[in-house]
C-alpha positions in Angstrom: -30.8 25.5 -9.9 -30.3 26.4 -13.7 -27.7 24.1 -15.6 -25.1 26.2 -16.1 -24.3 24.0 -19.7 -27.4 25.5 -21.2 -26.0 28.3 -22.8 -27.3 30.5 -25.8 -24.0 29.3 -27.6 -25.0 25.8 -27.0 -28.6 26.4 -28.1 -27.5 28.0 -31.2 -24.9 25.1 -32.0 -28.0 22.4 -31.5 -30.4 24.6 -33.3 -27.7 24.7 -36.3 -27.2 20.1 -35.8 -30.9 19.8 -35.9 -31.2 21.7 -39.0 -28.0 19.8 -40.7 -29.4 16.4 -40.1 -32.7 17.2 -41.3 -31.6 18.9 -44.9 -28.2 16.8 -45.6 -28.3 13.3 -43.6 -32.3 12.8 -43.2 -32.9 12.7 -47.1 -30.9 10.0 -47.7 -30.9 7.4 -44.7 -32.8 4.9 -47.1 -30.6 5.0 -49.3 -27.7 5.0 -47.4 -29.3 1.9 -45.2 -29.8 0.2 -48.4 -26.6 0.3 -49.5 -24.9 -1.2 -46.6 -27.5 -3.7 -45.6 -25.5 -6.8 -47.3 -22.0 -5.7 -45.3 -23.9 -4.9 -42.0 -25.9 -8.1 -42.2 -22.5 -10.2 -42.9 -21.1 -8.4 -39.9 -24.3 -9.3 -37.8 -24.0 -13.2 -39.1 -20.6 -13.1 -37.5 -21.7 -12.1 -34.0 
């Protein structure tokens, strides 16, 4: 039985996600990581 979820909308919309991370959120997760490594590791410390 097909799954009736897996539409071409939905296809489309995933298509359009994987695209968006990869060009705008991809590039910078380094940096990003980076930047918040002191306040996450504080957090983590805390338990």
């Amino acid at each position: 039985m097909l799954n009736p979820y897996l539409t071409e909308t939905r296809k489309a919309f995933q298509d359009m996600l994987v695209r968006f991370v990869a060009t705008q959120m991809t590039p910078y997760i380094d940096e990003w990581d980076e930047a918040n490594r002191g306040g996450l590791a504080r957090i983590m410390r805390r338990g």
